[in-house]
N, C-alpha and C positions, 0 to 999 in steps of 0.2 A: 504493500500500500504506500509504505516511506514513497518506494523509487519512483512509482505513478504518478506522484504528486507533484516528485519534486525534480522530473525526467530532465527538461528541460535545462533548469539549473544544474546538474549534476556534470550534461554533456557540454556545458559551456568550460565549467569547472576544467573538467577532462581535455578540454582542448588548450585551454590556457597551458595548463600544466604540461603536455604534453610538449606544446612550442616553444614552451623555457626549457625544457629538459633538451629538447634537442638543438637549442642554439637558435633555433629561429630567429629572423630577424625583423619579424611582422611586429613584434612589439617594440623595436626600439625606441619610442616616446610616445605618450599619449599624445593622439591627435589632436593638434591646436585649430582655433578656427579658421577659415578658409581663406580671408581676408589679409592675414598674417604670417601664412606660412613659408612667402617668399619674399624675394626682396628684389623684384625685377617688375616690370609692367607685362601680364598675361598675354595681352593682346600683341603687345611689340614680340615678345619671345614667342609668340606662337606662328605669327607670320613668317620669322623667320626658319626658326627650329622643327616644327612639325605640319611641312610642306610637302614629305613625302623626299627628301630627299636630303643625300648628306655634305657636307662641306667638304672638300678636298685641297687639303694644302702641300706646298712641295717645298724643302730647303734646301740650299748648298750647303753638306756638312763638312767641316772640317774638325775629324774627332781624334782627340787624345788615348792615346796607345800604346804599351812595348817602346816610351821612348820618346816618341815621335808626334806631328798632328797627320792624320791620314786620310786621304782623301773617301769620300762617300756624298751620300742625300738623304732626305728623310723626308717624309711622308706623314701628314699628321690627318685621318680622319674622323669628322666630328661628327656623330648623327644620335639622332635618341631612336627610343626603342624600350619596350615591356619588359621587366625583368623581374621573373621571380625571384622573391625574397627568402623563399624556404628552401630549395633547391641551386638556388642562385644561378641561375641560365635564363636565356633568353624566353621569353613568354610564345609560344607557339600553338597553344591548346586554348580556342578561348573561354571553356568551361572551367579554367585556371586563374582567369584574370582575376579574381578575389586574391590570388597571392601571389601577384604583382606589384611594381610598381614604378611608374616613367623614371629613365633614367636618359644621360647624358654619356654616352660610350664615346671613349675614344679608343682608336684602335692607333699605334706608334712604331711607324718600322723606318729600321734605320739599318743602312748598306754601307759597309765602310772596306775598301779594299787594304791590307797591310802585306805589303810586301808580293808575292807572287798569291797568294791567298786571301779570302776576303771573309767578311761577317754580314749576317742577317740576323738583327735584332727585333724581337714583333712585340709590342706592349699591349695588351688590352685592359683598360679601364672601366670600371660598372659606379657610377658618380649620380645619386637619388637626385632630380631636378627640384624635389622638397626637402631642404636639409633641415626643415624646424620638423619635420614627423623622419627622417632619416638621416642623422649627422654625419653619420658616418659613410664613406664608398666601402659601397660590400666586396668589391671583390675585384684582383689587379692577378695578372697572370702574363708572363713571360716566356718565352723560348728564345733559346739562343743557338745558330747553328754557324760551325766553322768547319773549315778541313778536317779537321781534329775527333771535332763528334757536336753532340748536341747536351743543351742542359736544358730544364724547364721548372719555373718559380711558381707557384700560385701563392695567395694571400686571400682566407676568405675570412671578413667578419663574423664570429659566433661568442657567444658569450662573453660579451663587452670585450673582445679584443680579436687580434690577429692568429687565424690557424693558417702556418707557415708550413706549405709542403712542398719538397725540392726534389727533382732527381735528377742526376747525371751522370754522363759519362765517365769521368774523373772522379778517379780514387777516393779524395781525400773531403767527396761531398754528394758520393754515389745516392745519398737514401738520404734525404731528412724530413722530418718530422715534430715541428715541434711550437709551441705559442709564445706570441708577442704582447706585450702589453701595446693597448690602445693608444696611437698618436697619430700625428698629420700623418700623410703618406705622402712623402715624394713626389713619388707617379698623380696625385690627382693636384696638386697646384695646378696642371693643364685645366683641368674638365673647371675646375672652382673659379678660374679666372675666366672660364666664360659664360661659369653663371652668373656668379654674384663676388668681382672680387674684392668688396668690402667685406666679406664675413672670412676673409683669410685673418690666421693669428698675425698680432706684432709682438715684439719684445722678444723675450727668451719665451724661447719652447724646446717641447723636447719630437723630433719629428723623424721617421722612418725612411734611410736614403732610399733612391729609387731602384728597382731592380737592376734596370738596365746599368748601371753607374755600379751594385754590387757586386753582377755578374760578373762582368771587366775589372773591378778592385779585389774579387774574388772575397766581400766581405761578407760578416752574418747579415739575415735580417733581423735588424735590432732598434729602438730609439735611441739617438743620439739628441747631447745638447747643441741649440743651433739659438743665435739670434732672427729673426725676420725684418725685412722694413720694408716701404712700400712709397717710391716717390718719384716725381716726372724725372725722365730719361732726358738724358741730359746733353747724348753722346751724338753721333753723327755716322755709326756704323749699320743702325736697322733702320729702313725704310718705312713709314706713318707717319700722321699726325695726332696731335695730343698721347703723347706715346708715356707712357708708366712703367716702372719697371720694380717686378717684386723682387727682391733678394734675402736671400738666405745663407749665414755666415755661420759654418761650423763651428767648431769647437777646435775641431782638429787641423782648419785650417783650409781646406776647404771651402768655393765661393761659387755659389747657382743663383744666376741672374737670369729670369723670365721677361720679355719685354713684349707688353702687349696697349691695346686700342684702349683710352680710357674709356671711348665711346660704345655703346652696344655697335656689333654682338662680339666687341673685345677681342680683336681676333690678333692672335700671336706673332708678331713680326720676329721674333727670333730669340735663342736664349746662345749664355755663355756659360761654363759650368770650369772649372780652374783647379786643380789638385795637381801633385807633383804625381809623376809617372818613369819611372827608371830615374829616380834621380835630380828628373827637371821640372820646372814647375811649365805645367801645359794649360792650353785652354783652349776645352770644343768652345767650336762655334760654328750655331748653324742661323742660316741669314733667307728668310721668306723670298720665293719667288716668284708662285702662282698662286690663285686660289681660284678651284671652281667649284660650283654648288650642282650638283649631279645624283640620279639617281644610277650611280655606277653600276649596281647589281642588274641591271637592264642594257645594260652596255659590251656586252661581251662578243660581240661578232666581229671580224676582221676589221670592218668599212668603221668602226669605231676607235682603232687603233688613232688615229689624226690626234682625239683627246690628252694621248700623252705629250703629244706636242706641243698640245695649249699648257698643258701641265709644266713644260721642259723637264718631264722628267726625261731619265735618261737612259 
């Protein structure tokens, strides 16, 4: 008679509990009201961001390596897209959409030739376009591939922090497995400065380097102490106007400078990133060339190739 009564109650109970036990990420704050939960104009970000299609940027990179700066390009693209929260993949099933939620992807590959060998480096980003109901980016994952072999990073938010799982080729980081305490991520400065980049931290924090920068330093994923600041670029090396530039000063020494549009949709004219490497102190630098707004996934037939040209990719 109890459970008759009180069915209803009991399975809500049971569901709660169940999506704290397993990490879920559907609760990570009570939902605030609607009015409040961004800090961007609806209408302006919706014309632009969910049009059906995604932004495509190309850079000249020049990255720090073995020594040297090495020539490459990178490729940075920005599109939203459904993501579930419990599973944390892409939303595909729309009888799922209850545990979803819009997100902000960026996908970051970056091609650098060193020496007679080259690298492909592929970042993807999962960044909530609501950060007052989701603070956190659930989830960054890496692959790395060279002559040599291949490595591959994920980072997924569960239980107020980071579950770090690593595999690779090499010895001495074949298998890992193991949690992070909660802090900025590296990797999503990108997707945050073209949300909203007033809700990035100032001052001392403590913030998680980016994969791709630990792959190639071959360091843990870990928080490190970092100051941040946030102020008009001032220089003469990236191309825009009204241009800003976030930076972030390690501890170690260490210097990632982001420089992007103060204006919506804040689009990234170029970053420099500076740590010693064999000895010398180097600094990537990749510098904006193209940008086109494209539903690329619909573009894949020969008489489409011309678009890398608009791109100058290469």
């Amino acid at each position: 008679m109890f459970v008759k009564t009180y069915f209803l109650g009991i399975v809500v109970i049971l569901c709660v509990a169940t999506a704290l036990l397993t990490g879920s990420t559907v609760f990570q704050k009570t939902p605030p009201p609607a009015s409040s939960s961004t800090d961007f104009d609806r209408k302006t970000f919706g014309e632009y961001w969910f049009k059906g299609k995604a932004e495509i940027s190309t850079y000249a990179l020049q990255q720090a390596h073995y020594g040297a700066l090495n020539p490459g390009e990178a490729v940075l693209v920005f599109v939203t897209e459904d993501f579930r929260t419990d599973t944390q993949v892409k939303l595909d099933k729309e009888e799922n959409r209850h545990k979803s939620t819009p997100v902000l992807k960026l996908n970051a590959i970056h091609r650098i030739v060193t020496g007679i060998y080259d690298y492909s480096i592929y970042t993807s980003v999962f960044t909530p376009i609501d950060p007052a109901l989701f603070p956190q980016t659930l989830k960054v994952s890496t692959t790395s591939q060279d002559w040599c072999g291949h490595t591959f990073t994920q980072l997924n938010y569960q239980n107020n922090g980071y579950k770090v799982t690593g595999r690779s080729y090499f010895e001495d980081n074949v298998s890992e497995d193991y949690t992070s305490e909660k802090a900025l991520l590296e990797d999503e400065i990108w997707t945050r400065l073209r949300l909203t980049p007033s809700r990035l931290p100032l001052g001392s924090i403590n913030i998680i380097p980016g994969t791709k920068t630990a792959r190639l330093r071959h360091q843990k994923i870990a928080p490190m102490a970092a100051m941040a600041s946030m102020e008009p670029y001032k220089g003469n090396v990236f191309p825009g106007k009204s241009l800003k530039v976030y930076k972030i000063a390690y501890a170690e020494g260490r210097i990632l400078q982001v420089v992007f549009e103060e204006n919506f949709p804040h689009r990234i004219t170029g970053w420099e990133d500076t740590y010693p490497s064999r000895g010398k102190l180097l600094t990537t630098r990749a510098i904006h060339k193209k940008t086109l707004l494209s539903a690329y996934w619909t573009q894949n037939a020969p008489e489409n190739r011309s678009l890398r040209d608009t791109l100058q990719l290469q």
